[in-house]
C-alpha positions in Angstrom: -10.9 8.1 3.5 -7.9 10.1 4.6 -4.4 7.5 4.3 -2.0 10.1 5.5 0.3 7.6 7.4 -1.1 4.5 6.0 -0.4 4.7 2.6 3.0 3.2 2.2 2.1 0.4 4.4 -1.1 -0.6 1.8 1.1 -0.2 -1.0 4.1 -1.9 0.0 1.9 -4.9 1.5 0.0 -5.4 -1.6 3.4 -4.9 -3.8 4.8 -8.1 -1.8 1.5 -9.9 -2.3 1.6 -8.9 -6.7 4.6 -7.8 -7.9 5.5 -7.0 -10.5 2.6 -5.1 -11.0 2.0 -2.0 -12.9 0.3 1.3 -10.9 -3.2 1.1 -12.5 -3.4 -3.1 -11.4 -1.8 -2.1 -8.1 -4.7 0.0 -7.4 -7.1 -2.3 -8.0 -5.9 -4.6 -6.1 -5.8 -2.4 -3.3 -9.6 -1.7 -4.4 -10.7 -5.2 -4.5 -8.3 -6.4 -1.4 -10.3 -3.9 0.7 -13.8 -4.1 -0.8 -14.0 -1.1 -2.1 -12.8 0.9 0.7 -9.7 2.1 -1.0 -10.5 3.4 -4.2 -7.4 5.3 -4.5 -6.9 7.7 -7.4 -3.6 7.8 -9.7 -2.9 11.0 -8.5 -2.6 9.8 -4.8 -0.6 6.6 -6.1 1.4 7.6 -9.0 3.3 10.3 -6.4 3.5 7.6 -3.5 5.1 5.3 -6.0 7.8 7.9 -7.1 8.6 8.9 -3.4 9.2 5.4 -2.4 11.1 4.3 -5.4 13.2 7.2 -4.5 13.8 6.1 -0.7 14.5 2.9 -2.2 11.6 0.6 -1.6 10.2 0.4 -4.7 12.3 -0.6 -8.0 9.8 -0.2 -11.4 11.1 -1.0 -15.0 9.9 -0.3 -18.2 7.7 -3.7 -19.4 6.9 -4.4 -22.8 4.9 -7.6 -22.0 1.8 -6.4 -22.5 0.7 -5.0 -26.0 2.2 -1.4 -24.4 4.9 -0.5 -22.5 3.8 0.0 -19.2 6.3 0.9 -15.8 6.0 -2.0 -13.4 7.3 -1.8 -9.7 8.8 -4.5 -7.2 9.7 -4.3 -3.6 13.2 -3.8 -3.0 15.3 -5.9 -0.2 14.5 -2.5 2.0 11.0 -2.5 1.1 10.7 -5.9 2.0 11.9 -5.1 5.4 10.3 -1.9 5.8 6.7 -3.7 5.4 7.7 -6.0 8.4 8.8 -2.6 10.6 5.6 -1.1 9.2 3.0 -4.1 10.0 4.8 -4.1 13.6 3.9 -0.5 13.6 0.2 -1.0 12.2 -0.2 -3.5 15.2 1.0 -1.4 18.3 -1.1 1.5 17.0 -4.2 -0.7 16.1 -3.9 -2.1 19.2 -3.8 1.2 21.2 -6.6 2.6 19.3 -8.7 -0.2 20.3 -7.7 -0.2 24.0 -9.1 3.5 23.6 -12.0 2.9 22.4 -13.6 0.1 24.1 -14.5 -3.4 23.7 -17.3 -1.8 21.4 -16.0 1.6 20.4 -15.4 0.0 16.8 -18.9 -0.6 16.0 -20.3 2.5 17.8 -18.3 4.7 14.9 -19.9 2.5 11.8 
């Protein structure tokens, strides 16, 4: 399933919902959140991660709780705010999509 667009939005929602959390339980989450339908690879996350850390969404620190240090990430104030601007987003676009396609369009494309 192509994310482009998307991806931030499912990453920063399921940060606010489990951080701190470290990338590999992040995408699970996202894996069993969705049932299955968003098995992301590292390489899709790990780079996501990075970007939004450096536009200041994400914060991640070096953990040793766990028997090895692993990098665990948090929503900054920003990315707090920005998943509110992006769920606003989500819902005018969802909404749009579904005025296109019909009262039944959804399950005609299953």
């Amino acid at each position: 399933m192509d994310l482009r667009g998307h991806l931030d939005l499912l990453l920063l929602a399921t940060l606010r919902r489990v951080e701190p959390v470290h990338a590999y339980a992040l995408i699970a989450s996202l894996r069993q959140q969705s049932g299955g339908a968003f098995d992301l690879p590292e390489g899709t996350v790990y780079p996501a991660l990075h970007r939004l850390e450096r536009d200041g969404l994400v914060h991640s620190e070096w953990s040793a709780e766990q028997p090895r240090r692993r990098r665990v990430y948090r929503l900054t104030a920003a990315g707090a705010a920005a998943v509110v601007v992006k769920q606003r987003e989500w819902t005018v676009f969802e909404r749009g999509v579904r005025a296109i396609l019909g009262p039944q369009g959804a399950e005609g494309l299953a």
